[in-house]
C-alpha positions in Angstrom: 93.0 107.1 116.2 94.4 103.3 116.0 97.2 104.9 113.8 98.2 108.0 116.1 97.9 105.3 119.1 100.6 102.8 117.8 102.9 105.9 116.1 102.9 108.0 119.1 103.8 104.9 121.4 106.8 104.1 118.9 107.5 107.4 119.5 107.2 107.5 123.5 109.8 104.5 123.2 112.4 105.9 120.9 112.6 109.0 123.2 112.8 107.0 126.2 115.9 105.1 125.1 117.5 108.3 123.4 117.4 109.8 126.7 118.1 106.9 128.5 121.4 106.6 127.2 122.3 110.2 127.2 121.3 110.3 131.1 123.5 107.2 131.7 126.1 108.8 129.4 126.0 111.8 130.9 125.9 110.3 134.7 122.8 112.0 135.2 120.1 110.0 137.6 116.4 109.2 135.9 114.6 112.0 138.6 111.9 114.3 137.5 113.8 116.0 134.8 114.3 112.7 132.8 110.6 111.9 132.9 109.5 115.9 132.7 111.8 115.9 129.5 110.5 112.6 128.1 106.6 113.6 128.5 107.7 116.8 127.3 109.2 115.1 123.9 107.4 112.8 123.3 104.1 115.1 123.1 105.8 117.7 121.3 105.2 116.0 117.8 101.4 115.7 117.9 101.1 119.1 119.7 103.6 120.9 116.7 101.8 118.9 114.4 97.8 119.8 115.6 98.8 123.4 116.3 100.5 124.3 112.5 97.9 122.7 110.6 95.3 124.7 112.3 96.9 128.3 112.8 100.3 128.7 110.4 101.4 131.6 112.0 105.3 132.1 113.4 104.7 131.0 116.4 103.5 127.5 115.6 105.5 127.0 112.6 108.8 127.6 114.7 107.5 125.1 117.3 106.9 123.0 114.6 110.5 123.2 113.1 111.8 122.5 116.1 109.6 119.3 117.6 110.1 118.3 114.3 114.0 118.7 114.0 114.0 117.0 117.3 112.0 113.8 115.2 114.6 113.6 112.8 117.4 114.1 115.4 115.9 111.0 118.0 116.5 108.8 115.0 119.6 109.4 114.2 120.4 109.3 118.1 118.8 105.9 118.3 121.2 103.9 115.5 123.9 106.3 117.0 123.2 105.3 120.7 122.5 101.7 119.9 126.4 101.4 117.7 127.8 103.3 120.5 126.3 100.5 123.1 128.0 97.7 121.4 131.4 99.5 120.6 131.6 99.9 124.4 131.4 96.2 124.9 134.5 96.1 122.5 136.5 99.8 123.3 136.6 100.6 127.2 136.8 104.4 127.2 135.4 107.3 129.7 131.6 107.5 129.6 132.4 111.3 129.1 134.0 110.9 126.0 131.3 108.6 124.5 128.8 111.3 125.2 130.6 114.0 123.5 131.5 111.7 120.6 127.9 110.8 120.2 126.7 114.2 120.6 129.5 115.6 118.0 128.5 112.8 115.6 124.4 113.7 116.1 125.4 117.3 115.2 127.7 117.1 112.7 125.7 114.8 111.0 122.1 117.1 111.3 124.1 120.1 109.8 125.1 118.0 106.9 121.5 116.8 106.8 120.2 120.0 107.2 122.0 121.4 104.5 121.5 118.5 102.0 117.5 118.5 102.3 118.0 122.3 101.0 120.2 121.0 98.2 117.9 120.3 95.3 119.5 118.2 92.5 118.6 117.5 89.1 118.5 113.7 87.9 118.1 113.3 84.1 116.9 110.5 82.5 116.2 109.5 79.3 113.2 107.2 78.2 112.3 105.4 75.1 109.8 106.6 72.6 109.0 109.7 75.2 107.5 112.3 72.8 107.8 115.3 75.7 110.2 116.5 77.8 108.8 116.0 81.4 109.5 117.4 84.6 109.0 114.9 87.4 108.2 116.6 90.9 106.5 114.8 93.8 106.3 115.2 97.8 106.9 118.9 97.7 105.4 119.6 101.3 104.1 122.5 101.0 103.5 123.2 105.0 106.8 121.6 105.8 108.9 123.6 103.0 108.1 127.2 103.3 108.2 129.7 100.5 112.0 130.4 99.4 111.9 126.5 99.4 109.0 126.5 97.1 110.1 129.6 95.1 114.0 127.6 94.2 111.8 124.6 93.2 109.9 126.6 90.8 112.6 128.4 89.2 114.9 125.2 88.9 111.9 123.7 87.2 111.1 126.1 84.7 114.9 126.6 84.0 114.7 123.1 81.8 111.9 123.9 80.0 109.8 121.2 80.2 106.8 120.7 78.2 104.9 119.5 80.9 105.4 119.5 84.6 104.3 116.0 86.1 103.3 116.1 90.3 102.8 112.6 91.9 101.2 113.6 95.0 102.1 115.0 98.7 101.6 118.4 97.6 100.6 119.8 100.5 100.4 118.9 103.9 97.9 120.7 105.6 95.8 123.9 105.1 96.3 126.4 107.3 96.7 130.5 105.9 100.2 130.1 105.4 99.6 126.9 103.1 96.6 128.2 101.8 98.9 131.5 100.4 102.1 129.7 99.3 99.2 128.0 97.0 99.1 131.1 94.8 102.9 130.5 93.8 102.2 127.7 91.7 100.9 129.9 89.1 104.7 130.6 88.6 105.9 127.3 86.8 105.9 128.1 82.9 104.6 124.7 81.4 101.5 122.9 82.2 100.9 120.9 85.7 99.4 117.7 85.9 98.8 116.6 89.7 97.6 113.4 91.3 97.1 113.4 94.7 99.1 111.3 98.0 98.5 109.9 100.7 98.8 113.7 102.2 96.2 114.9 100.1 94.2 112.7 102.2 94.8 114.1 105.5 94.2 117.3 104.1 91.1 116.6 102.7 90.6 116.8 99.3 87.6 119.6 99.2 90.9 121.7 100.5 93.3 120.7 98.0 90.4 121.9 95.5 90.1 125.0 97.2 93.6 125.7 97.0 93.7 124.7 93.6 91.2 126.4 92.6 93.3 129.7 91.9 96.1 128.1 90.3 96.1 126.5 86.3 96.9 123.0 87.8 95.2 120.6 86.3 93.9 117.7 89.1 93.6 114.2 87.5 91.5 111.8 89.8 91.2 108.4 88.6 91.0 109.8 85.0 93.2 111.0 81.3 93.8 113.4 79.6 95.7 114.4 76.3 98.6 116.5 76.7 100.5 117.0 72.8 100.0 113.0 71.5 100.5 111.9 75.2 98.4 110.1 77.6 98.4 111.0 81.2 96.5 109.0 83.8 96.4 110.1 87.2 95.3 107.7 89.9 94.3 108.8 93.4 96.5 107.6 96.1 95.6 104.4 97.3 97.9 101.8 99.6 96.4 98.8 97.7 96.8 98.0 93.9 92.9 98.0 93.1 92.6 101.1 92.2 95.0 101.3 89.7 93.8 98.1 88.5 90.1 99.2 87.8 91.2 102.5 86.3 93.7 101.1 83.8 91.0 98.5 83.2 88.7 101.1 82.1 91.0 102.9 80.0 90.6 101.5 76.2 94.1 100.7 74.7 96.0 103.2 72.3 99.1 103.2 70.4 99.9 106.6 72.2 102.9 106.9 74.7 100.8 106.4 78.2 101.9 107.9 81.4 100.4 106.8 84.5 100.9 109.0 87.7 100.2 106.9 90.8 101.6 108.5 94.3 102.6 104.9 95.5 105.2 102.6 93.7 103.3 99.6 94.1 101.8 99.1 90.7 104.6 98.7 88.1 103.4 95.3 87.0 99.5 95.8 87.0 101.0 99.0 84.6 103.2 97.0 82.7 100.6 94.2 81.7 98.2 97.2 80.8 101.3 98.6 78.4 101.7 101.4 80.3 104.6 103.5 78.8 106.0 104.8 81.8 105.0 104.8 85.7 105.8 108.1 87.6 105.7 107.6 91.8 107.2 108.8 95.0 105.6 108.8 98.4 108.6 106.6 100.2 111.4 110.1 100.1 114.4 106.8 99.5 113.7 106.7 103.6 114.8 110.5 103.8 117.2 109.8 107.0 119.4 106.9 106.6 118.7 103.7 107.6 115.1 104.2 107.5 115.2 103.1 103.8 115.6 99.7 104.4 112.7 100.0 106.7 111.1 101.4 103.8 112.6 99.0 101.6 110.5 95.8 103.3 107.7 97.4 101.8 108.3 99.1 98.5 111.1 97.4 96.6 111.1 100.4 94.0 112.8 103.3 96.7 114.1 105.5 93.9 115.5 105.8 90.0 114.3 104.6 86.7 113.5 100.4 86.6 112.3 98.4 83.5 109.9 95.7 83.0 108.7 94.4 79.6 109.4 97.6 77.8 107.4 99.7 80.2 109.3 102.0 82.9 109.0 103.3 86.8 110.2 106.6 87.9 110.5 106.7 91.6 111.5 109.9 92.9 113.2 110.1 95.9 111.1 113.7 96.6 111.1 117.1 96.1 110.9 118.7 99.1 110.7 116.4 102.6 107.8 116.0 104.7 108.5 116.8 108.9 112.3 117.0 109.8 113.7 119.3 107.2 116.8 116.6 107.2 118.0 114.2 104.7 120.8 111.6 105.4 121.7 109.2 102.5 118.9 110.9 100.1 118.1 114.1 98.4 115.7 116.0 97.0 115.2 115.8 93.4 113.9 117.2 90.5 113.8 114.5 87.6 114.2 115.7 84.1 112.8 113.2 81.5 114.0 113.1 78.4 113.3 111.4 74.6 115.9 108.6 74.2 118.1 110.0 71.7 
């Protein structure tokens, strides 16, 4: 409640100055349609949000697109609005034409984002003493991406190969029907899946990621290993503190096998490095997904994306495989990473 209370009042306040410079742009007074739109904005995120997760029909999903695309959109308008504020000190020009210029910029920009977040890239990377060819997913979205989303991920996936598909969390987002039958798809990748849940897994509540697991051969590692061909593979539940991963590894007895440790959040390199943890695989932070929240993102998580080094060990961050909410992507991408032996 705390959470949804501070989010949706950052929220309230980015619509009001989006609109509040648009108005003022626009030479439109602040009457009943400036605060009728503002209540009606502002309230369309938890509505879109509350409504999908419960029913998952059309109806709700395309109100959820939108409120959602409106999300990404109010961000980009705020960095755009606040620019355009200061140029005007500098560049005396007709308050018309900075309204169409910043509307033109806003558009052009979410049809380039829009496009981009449907783009899915491969990364390749290779990694010392790896004994399996590795496909990294993570933050798919399943509930934000639909199913031709899902299905391109699948195919891309099994077009390398792998010997085992890695998923670090944010599977799913909620688990409504439609979720609950885009679930079944899974059984299409070709190699075995290893999943350890996110943060999202949370809010969806993990006796209804079981559920939908429970028809798929994914295998669901929760604070445990497994063997997989000579490899180690430990999956940590999501957690926002480092404890966790420090009382699993501690439990773990050491081993001259390569060890990969799948943990959600990329907040635990070193705790995995002093444990001689081969390799780290994370996502969760999407590299910000619409530029410039990554170097909000950044104060937080210094690992936002790529391969990093320390002692011998390795972090994967991925920058995501599908995007959670606004189905934009400014200054990221989705990814799928293909890990390789060193040769």
């Amino acid at each position: 409640m705390l959470f949804a209370l501070i989010a949706s009042s950052v929220y309230l306040g980015m619509n009001w100055y989006v609109l509040y410079r648009l108005f003022r742009l626009f030479g439109l007074g602040r009457g009943g349609w400036f605060y009728l739109a503002l209540a009606l904005l502002t309230l369309s995120l938890i509505s879109a949000l509350s409504l999908e997760s419960r029913f998952g029909h059309y109806l709700t999903g395309a109100f959820f697109t939108v409120a959602v695309t409106w999300l990404g959109l109010c961000w980009m308008l705020l960095w755009i609005l606040f620019v355009q504020q200061v140029l005007a000190l500098l560049i005396p020009a007709p308050q018309r034409m900075w309204a169409i210029g910043v509307c033109g910029l806003a558009a052009g920009l979410a049809l380039y984002a829009g496009i981009n977040a449907r783009t899915i890239t491969i990364r390749r990377e290779q990694i010392p003493r790896l004994p399996l060819k590795v496909a990294h997913l993570s933050d798919i979205h399943i509930g934000s991406i639909g199913a031709a989303a899902l299905d391109d991920i699948i195919a891309k996936t099994n077009a390398l190969k792998p010997d085992a598909i890695l998923i670090t969390g944010d599977l799913f987002d909620n688990t409504n029907p439609r979720t609950r039958a885009l679930a079944a798809r899974l059984n299409g990748f070709t190699a075995p899946v290893v999943f350890a849940s996110g943060n999202h897994e949370t809010y969806t509540g993990y006796d209804h990621v079981r559920q939908m697991l429970a028809g798929t051969r994914i295998r669901w590692l929760r604070n445990e290993m497994l063997e997989l061909n000579g490899t180690r593979i430990i999956g940590v539940e999501n957690s926002y503190s480092t404890e966790l991963v420090q009382s699993v590894l501690d439990k773990i007895p050491p081993s001259p096998a390569f060890t990969i440790l799948m943990n959600h959040q990329p907040n635990s390199f070193d705790i995995a490095a002093r444990h001689r943890v081969d390799l780290t695989l994370s996502g969760h932070v999407h590299n910000g997904q619409i530029w410039p929240f990554n170097y909000v993102v950044g104060l937080i998580y210094p690992y936002r994306r790529g391969v990093h080094e320390n002692a011998g060990s390795f972090l994967n961050v991925s920058t995501g495989t599908g995007f959670w909410g606004p189905p934009l992507r400014l200054g990221s991408h989705s990814e799928i990473v293909f890990l390789e032996p060193k040769s």
